[in-house]
N, CA, C and O atoms as a DFTB+ gen file, in Angstrom:
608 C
 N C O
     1  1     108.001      17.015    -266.121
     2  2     108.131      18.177    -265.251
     3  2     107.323      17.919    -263.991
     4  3     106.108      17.725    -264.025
     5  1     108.292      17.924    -262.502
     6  2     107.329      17.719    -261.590
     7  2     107.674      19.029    -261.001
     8  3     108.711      19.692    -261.018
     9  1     105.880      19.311    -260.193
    10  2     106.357      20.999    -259.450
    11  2     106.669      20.491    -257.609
    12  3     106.236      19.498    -257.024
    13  1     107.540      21.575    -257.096
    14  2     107.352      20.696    -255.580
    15  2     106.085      21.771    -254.872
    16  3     105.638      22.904    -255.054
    17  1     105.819      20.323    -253.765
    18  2     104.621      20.881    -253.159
    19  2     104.603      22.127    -252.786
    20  3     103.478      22.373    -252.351
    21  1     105.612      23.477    -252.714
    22  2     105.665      24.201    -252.152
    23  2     104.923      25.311    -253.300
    24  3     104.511      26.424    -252.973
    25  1     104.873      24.893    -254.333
    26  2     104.257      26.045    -255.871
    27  2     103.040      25.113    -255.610
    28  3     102.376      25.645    -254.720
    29  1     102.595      24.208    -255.919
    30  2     101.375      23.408    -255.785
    31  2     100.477      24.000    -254.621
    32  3      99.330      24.445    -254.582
    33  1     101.413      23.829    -253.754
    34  2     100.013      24.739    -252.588
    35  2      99.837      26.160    -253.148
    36  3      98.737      26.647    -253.413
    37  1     101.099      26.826    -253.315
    38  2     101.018      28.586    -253.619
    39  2      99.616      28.534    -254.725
    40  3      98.651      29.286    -254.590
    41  1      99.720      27.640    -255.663
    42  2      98.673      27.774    -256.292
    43  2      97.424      27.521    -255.842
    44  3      96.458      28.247    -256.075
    45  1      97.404      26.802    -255.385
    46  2      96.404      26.538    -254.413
    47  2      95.953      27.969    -253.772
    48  3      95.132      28.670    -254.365
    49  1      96.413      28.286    -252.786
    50  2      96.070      29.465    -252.039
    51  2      95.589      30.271    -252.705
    52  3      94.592      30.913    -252.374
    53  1      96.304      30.419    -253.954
    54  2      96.080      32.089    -254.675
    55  2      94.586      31.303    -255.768
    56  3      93.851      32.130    -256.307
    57  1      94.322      30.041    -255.960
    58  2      92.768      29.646    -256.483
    59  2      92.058      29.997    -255.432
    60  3      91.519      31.100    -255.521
    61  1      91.837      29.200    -254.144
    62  2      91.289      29.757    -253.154
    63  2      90.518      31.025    -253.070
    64  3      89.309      31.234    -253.167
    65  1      91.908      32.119    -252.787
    66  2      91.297      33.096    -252.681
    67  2      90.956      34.276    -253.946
    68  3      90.500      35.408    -253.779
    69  1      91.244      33.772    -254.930
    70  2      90.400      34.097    -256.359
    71  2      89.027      33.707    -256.656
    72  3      88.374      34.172    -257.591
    73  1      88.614      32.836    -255.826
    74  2      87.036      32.195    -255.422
    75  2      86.711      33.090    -254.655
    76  3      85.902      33.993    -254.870
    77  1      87.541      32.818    -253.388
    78  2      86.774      33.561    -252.097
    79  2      86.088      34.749    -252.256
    80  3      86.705      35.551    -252.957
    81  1      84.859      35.194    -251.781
    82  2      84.197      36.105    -251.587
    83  2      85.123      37.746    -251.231
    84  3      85.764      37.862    -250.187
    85  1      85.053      38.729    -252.121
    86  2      85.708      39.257    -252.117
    87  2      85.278      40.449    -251.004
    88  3      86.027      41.426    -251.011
    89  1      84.762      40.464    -250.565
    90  2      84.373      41.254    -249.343
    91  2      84.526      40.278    -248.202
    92  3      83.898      40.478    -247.162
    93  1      85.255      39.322    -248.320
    94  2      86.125      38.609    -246.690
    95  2      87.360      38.603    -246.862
    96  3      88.017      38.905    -247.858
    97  1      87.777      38.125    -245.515
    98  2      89.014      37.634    -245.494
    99  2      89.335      36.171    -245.444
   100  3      88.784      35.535    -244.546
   101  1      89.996      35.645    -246.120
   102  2      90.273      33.888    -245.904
   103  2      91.050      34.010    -244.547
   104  3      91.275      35.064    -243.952
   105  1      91.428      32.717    -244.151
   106  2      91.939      32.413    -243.004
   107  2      93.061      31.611    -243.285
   108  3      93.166      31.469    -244.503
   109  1      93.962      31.017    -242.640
   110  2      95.079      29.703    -242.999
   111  2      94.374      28.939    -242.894
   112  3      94.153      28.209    -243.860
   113  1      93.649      28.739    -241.592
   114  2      93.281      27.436    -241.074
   115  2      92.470      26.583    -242.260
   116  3      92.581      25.518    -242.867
   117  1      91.659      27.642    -242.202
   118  2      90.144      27.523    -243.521
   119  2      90.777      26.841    -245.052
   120  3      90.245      26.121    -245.896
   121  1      92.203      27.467    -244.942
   122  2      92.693      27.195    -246.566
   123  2      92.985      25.649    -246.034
   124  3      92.539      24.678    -246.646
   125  1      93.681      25.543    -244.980
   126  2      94.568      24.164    -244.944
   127  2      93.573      23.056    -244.266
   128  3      93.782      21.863    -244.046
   129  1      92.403      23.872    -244.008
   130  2      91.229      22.312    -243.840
   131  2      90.438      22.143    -245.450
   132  3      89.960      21.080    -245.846
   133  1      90.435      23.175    -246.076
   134  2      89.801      22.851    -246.862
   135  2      90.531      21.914    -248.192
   136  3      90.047      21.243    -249.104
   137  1      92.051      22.286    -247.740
   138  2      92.939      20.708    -249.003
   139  2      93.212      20.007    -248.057
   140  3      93.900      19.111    -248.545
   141  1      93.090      19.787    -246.722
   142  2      93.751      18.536    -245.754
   143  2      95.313      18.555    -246.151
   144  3      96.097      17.715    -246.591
   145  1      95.389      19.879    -245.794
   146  2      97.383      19.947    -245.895
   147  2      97.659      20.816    -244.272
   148  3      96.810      21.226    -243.480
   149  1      99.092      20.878    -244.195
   150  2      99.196      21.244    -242.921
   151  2      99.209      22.568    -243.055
   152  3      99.580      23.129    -244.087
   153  1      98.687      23.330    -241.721
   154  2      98.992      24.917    -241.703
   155  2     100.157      25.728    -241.436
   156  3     100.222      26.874    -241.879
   157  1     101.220      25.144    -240.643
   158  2     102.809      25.392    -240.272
   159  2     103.278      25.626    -242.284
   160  3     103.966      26.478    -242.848
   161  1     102.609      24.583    -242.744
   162  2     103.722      24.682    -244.083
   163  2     103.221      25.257    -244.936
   164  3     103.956      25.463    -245.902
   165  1     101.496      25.898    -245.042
   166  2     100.460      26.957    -245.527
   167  2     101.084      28.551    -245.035
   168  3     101.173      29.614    -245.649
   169  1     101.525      28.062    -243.358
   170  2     102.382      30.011    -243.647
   171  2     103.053      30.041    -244.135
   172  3     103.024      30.943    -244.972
   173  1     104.160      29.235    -244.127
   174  2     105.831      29.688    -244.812
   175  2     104.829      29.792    -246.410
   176  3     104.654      30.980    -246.680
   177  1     104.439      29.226    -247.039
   178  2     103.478      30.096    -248.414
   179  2     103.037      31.363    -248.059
   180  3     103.410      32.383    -248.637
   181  1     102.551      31.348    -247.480
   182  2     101.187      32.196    -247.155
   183  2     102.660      33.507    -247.160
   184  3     102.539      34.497    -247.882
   185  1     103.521      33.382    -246.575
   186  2     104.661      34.441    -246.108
   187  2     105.148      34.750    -247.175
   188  3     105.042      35.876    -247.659
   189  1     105.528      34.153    -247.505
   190  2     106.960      33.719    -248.904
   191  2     105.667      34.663    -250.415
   192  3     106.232      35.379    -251.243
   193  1     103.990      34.472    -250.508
   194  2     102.875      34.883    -251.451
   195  2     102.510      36.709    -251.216
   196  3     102.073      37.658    -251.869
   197  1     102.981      36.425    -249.957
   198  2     102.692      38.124    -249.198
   199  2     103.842      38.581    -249.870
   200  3     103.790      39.158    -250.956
   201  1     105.267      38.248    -249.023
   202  2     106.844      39.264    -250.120
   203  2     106.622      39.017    -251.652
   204  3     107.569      39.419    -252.327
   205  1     105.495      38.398    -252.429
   206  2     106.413      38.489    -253.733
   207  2     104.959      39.264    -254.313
   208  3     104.635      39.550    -255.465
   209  1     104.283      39.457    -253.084
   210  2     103.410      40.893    -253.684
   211  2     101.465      40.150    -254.295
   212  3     100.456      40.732    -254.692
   213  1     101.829      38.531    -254.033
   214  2     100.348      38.100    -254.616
   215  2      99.117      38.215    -253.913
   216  3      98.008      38.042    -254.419
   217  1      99.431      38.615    -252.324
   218  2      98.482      38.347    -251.179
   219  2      98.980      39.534    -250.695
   220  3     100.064      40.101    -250.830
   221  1      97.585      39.894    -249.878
   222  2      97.756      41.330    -248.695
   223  2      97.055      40.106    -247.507
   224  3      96.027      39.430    -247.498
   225  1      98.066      40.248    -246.705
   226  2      97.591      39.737    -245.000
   227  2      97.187      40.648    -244.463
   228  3      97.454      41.714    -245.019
   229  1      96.294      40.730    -243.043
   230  2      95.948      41.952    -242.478
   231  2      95.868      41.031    -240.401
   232  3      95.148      40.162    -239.907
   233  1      96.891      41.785    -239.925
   234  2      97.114      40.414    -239.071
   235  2      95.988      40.977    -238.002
   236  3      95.218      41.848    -238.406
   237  1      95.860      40.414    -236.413
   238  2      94.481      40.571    -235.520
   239  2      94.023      39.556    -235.712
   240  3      94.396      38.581    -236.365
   241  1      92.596      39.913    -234.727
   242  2      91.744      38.872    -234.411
   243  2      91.083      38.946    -235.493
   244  3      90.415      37.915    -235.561
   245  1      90.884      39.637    -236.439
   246  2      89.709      39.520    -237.216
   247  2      90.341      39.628    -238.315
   248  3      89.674      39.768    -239.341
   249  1      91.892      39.589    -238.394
   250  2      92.590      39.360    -239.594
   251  2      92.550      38.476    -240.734
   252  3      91.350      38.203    -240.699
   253  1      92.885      38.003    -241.461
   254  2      92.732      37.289    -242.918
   255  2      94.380      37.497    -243.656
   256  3      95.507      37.717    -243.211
   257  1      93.855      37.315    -244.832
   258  2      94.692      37.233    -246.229
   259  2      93.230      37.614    -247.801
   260  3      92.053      37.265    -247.898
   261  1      93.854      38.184    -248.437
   262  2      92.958      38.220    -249.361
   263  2      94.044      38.515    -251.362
   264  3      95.217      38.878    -251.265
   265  1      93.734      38.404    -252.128
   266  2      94.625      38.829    -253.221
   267  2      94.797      40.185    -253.102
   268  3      93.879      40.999    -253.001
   269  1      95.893      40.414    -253.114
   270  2      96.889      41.855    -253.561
   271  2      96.658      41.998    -254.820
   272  3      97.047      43.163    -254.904
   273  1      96.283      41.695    -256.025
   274  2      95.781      41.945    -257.075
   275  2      94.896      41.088    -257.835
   276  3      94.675      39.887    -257.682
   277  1      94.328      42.076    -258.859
   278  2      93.526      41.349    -259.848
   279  2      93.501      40.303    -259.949
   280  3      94.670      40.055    -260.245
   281  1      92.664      38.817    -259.908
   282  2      93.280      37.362    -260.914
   283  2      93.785      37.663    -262.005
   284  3      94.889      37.299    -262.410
   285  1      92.701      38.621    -262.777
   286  2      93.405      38.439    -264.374
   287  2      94.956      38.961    -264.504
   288  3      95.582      38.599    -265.500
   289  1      95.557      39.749    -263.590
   290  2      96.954      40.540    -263.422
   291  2      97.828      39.552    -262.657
   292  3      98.850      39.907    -262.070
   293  1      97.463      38.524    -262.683
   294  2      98.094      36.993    -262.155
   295  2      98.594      36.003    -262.938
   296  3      97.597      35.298    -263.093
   297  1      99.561      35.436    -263.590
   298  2     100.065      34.669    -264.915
   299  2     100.788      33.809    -263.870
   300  3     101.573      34.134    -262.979
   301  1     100.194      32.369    -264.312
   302  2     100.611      31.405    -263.595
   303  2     102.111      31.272    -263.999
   304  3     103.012      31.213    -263.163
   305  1     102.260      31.239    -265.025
   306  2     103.927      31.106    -265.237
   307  2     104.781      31.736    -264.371
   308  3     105.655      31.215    -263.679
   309  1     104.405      33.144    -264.471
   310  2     105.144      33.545    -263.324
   311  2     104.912      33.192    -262.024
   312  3     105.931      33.483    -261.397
   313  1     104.412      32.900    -261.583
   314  2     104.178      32.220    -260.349
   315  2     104.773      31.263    -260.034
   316  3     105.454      31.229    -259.009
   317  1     104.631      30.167    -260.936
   318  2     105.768      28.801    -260.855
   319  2     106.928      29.825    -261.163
   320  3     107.640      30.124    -260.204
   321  1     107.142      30.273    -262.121
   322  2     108.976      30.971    -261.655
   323  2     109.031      31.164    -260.371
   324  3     109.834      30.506    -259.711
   325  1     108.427      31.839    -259.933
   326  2     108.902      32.474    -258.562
   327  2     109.059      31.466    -257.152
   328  3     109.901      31.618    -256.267
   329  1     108.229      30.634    -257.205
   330  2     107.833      29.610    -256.428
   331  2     108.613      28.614    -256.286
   332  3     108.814      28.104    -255.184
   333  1     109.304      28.092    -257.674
   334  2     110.051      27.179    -257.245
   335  2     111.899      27.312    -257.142
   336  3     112.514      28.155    -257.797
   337  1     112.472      26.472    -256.350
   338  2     113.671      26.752    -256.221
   339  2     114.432      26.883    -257.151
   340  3     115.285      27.726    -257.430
   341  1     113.938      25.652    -257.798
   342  2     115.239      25.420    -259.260
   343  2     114.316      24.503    -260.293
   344  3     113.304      23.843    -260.059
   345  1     115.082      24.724    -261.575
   346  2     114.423      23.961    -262.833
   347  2     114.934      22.950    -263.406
   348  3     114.666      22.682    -264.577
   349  1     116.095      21.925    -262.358
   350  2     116.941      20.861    -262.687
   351  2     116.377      20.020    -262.720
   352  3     116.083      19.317    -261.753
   353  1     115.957      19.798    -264.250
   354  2     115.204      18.692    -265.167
   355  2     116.340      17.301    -264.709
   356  3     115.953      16.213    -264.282
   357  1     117.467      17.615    -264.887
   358  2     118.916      16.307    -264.679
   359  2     119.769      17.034    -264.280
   360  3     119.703      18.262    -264.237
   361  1     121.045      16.063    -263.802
   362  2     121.700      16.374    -263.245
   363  2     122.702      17.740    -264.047
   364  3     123.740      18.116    -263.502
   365  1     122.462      18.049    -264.696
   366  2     123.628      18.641    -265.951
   367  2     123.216      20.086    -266.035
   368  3     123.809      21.016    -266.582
   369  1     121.796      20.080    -265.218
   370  2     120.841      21.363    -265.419
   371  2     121.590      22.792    -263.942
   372  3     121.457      23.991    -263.699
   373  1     122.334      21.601    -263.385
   374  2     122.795      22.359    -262.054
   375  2     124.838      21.704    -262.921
   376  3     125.408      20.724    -263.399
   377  1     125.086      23.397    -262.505
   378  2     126.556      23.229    -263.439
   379  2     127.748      23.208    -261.954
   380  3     128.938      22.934    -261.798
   381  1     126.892      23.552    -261.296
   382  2     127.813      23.072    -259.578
   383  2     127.604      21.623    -259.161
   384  3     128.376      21.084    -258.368
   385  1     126.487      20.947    -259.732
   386  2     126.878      19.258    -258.842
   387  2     126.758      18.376    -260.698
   388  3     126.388      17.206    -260.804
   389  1     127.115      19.167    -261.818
   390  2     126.688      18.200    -262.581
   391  2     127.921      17.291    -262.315
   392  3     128.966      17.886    -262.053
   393  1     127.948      15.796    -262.348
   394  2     129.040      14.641    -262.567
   395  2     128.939      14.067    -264.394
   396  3     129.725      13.330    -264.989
   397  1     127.979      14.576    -264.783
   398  2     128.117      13.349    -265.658
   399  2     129.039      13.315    -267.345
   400  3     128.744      13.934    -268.367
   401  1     129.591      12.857    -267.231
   402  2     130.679      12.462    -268.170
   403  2     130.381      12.946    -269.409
   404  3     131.270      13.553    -270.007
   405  1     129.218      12.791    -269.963
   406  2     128.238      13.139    -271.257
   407  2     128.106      14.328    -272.087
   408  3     127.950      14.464    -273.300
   409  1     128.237      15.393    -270.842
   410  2     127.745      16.797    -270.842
   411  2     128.291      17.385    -272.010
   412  3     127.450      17.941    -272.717
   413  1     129.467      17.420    -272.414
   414  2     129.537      18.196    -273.408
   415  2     129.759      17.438    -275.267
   416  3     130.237      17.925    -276.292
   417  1     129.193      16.201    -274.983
   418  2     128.635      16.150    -276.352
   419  2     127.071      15.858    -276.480
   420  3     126.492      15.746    -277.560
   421  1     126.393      15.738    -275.069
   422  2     125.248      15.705    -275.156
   423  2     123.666      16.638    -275.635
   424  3     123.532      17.786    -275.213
   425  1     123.009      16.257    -276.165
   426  2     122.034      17.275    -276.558
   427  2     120.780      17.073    -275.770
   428  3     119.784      17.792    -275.850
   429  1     120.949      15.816    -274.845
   430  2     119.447      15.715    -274.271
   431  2     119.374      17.500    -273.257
   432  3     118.277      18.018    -273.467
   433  1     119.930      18.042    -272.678
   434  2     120.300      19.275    -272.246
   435  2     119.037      20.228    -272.940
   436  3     117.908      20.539    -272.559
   437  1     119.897      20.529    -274.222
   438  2     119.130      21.227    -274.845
   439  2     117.826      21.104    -275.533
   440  3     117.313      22.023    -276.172
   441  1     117.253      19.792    -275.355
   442  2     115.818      19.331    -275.655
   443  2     114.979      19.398    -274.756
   444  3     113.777      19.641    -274.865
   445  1     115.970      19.049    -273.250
   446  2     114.898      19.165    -272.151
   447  2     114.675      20.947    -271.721
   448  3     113.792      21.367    -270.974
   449  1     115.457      21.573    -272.239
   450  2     115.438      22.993    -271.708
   451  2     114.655      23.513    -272.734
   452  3     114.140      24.518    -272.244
   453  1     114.263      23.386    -273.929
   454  2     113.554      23.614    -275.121
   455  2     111.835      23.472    -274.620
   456  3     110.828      24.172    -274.716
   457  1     112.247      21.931    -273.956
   458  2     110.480      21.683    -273.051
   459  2     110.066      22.411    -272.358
   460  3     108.938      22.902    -272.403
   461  1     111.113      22.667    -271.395
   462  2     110.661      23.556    -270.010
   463  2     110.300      24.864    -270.412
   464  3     109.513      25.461    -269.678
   465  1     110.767      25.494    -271.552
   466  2     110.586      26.641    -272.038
   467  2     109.507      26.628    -272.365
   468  3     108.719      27.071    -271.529
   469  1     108.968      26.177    -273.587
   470  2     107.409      25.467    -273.926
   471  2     106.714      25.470    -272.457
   472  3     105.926      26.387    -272.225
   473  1     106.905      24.717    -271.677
   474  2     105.826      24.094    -270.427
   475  2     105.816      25.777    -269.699
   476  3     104.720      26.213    -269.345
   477  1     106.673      26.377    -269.568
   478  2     106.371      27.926    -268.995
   479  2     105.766      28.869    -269.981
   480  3     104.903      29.620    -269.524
   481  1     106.071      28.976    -271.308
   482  2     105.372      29.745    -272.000
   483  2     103.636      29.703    -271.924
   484  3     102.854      30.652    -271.962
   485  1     103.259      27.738    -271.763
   486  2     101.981      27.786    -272.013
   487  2     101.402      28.114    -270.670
   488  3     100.286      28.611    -270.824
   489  1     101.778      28.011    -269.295
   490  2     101.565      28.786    -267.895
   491  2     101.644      30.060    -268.370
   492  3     100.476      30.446    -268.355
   493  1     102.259      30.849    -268.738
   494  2     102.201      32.264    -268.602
   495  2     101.054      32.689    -269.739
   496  3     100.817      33.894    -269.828
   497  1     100.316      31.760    -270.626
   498  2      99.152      32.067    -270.970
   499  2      98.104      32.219    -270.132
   500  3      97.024      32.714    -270.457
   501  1      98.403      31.790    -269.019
   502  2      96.930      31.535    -268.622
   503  2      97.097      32.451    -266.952
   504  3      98.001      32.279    -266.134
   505  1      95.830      33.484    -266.829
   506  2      95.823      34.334    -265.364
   507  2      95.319      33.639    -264.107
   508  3      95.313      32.409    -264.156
   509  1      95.006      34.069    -263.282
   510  2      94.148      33.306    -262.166
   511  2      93.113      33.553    -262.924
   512  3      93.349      32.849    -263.906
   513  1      92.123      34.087    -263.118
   514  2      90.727      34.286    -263.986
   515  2      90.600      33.769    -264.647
   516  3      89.462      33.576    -265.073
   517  1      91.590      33.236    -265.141
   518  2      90.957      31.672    -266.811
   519  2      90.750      30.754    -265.474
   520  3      89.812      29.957    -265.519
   521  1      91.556      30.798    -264.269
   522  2      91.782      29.276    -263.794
   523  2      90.246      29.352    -263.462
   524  3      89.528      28.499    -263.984
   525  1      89.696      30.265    -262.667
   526  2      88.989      30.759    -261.824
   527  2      87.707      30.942    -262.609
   528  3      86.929      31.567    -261.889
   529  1      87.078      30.622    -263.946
   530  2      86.558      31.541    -264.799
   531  2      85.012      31.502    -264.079
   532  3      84.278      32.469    -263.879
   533  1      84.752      30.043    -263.748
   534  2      83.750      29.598    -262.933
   535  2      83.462      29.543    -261.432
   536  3      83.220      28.497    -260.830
   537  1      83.513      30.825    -260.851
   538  2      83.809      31.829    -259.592
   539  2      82.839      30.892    -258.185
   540  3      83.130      30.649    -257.014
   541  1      81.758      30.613    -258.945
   542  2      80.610      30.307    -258.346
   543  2      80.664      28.905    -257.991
   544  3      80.116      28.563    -256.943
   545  1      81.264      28.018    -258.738
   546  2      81.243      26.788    -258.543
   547  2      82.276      25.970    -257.571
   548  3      82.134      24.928    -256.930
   549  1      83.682      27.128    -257.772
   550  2      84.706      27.132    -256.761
   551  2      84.407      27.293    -255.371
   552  3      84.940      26.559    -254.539
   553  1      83.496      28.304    -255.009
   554  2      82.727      28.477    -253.753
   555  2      82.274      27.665    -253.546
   556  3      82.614      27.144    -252.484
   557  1      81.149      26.924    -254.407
   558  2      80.285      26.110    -253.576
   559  2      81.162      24.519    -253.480
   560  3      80.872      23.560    -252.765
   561  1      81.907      24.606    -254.123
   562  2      83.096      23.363    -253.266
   563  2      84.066      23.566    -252.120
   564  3      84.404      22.758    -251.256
   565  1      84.407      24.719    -252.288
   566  2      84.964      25.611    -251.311
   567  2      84.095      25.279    -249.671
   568  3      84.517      24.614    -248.725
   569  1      83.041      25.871    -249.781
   570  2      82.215      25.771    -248.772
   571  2      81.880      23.762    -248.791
   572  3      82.740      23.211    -248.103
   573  1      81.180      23.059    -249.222
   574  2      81.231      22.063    -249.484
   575  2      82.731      21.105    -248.707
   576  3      82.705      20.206    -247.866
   577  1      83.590      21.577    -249.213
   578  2      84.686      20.819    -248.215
   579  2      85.063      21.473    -246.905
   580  3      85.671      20.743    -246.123
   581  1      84.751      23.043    -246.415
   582  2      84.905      23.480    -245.500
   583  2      83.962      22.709    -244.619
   584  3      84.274      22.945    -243.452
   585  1      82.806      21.781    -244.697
   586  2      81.796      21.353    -244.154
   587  2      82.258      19.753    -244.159
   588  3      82.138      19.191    -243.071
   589  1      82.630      19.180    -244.957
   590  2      82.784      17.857    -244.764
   591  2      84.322      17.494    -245.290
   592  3      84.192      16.756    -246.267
   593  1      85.793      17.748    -244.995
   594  2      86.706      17.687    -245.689
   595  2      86.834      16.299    -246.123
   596  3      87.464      16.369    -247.178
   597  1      86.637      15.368    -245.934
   598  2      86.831      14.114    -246.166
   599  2      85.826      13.210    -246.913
   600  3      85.805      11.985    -246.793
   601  1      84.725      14.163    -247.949
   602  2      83.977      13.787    -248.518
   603  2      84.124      13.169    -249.622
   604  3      83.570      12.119    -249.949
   605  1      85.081      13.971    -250.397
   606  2      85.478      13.487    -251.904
   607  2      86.564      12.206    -251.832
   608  3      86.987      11.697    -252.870
């Protein structure tokens, strides 16, 4: 199972600001110096995290982003649902471009969809607050790479 970078950052962001000091506001910039990723492709997240209700933006000069809810009211599973486009393990998983000849006596189908089920069940065990459990230590790396990004 690979995730595309576009859930990988979302997660990202929403660890971030499950660290972040909850009496601020994070910034883009701040998020996207502190993983050395770009900020153009941190909004379309940052946008796409606001409509599905995980982030409150507050725009201005002195604007931010901060969580729209609880960590613990956060289940990563759902998150990767939402985040990513599609769950086409193979070609057979998409019934508009499948080609392959196999499909209907094949069972790899139903083994790999058996996994993916498994691999989301054990995400939706877990909230931002398990990820997060160690609040304090996230900060001080947080801050730590906001100061030297190219340290580690």
């Amino acid at each position: 199972m690979h995730l595309t970078y576009h859930t990988d950052y979302a997660l990202r962001v929403l660890l971030y600001l499950a660290a972040y000091p909850d009496t601020q506001l994070a910034n883009i910039q701040d998020i996207a110096d502190t993983y050395t990723i770009s900020s153009n492709h941190l909004m379309k997240i940052v946008h796409k995290l606001g409509k599905l209700g995980y982030i409150e933006t507050i725009r201005g000069r002195n604007g931010g982003m901060r969580l729209a809810r609880k960590p613990a009211d956060i289940r990563i599973g759902e998150v990767v649902r939402q985040t990513e486009e599609d769950f086409f393990l193979v070609e057979c998983f998409d019934s508009e471009h499948n080609c392959c000849v196999i499909t209907p006596v094949c069972n790899l189908r139903t083994a790999l969809q058996e996994a993916l089920t498994a691999f989301l069940s054990v995400l939706d065990k877990y909230t931002l607050a398990d990820l997060t459990s160690n609040k304090a230590l996230y900060q001080r790396l947080i801050t730590i790479m906001q100061k030297e990004p190219q340290r580690l």
